[in-house]
N, C-alpha and C positions, 0 to 999 in steps of 0.2 A: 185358337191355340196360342198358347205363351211360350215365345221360345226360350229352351231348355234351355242353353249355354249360352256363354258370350261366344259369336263364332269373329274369326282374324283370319284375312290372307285368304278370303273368299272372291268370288264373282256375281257379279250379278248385272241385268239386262231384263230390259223392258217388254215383256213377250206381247202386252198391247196396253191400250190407254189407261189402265187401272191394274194391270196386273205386274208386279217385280217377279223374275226368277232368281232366285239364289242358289249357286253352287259351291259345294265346296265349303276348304278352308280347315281352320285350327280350333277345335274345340278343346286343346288338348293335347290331341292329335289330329292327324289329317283325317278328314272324312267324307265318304261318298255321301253324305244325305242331300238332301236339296230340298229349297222351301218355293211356295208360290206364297206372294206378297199381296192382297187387294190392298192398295194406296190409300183408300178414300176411308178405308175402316181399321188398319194396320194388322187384318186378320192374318193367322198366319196358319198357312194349311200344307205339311207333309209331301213335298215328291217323290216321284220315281229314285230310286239310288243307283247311282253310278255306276259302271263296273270296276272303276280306281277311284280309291282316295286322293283326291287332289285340294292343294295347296298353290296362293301364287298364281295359277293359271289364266288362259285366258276364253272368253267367253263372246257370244257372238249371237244375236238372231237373224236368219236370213228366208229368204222364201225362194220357192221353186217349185215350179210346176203347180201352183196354186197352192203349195202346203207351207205351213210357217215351221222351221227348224229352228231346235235349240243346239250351238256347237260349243263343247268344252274343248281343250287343248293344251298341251303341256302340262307344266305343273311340279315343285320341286318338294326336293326330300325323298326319296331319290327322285333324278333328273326325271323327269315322264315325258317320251317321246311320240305319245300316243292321240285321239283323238276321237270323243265319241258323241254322235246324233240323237238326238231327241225329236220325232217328229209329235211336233205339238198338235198337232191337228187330226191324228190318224185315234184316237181316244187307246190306245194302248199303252201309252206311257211305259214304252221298255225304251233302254241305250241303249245304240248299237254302236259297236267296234268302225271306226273311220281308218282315214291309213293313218300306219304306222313313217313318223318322220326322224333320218339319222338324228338329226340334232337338233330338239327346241328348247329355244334359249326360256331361262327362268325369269318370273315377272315381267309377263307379258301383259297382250290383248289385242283385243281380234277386232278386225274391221272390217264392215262389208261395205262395196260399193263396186257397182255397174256388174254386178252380176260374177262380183271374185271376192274373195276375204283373202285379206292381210292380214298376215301375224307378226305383231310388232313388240319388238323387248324393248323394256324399258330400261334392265341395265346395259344394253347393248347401244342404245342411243347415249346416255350418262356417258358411259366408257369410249365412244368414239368424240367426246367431248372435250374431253381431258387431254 
């Protein structure tokens, strides 16, 4: 598959050795599609769509309980305080609804380690800079 549009202000993560996930982002406007990447061939094969159109966000693969998850989060134009799972391994390929957070800041990403993800802004680090 060739992809349709130049996409901007997307995410994207590694879901395993040959595979990119891409979420999100500007084609235009914001959009919930998401693509799976094979690396080694640059095929480009159609995901699950989101339940938000998101932009900026940030993005995250982590595992538990032996299942590998994909996590979106945040995301601007409007603010998106929300958060939703992709369980990569259950072959259903729906999102589901995560919690909902008062405030997450815009132009982020997400990071996993020891068994917790961090959500970390990128204009909030700049801005405590200054």
């Amino acid at each position: 598959m060739e992809l349709e549009k130049r996409i901007s202000a997307h995410c994207s993560m590694m879901i395993n050795a040959t595979t990119a996930f891409i979420t999100g982002g500007y084609t235009g406007s914001r959009t919930k599609d998401t693509y799976f990447v094979d690396i080694h061939n640059w095929k480009w094969t159609k995901g699950p769509q989101m339940e938000e159109a998101r932009g900026y966000h940030g993005c995250e693969v982590f595992m538990h309980n032996n299942h590998n998850y994909a996590l979106v989060s945040g995301g601007e134009y409007p603010y998106l305080s929300s958060t939703e799972i992709l369980d990569l391994d259950s072959g259903l390929m729906e999102w589901t609804k995560g919690k909902w957070h008062q405030s997450l800041p815009q132009q982020s990403y997400l990071q996993s380690q020891n068994l917790k993800i961090y959500f970390i802004s990128i204009f909030e680090l700049i801005a405590s800079k200054i």
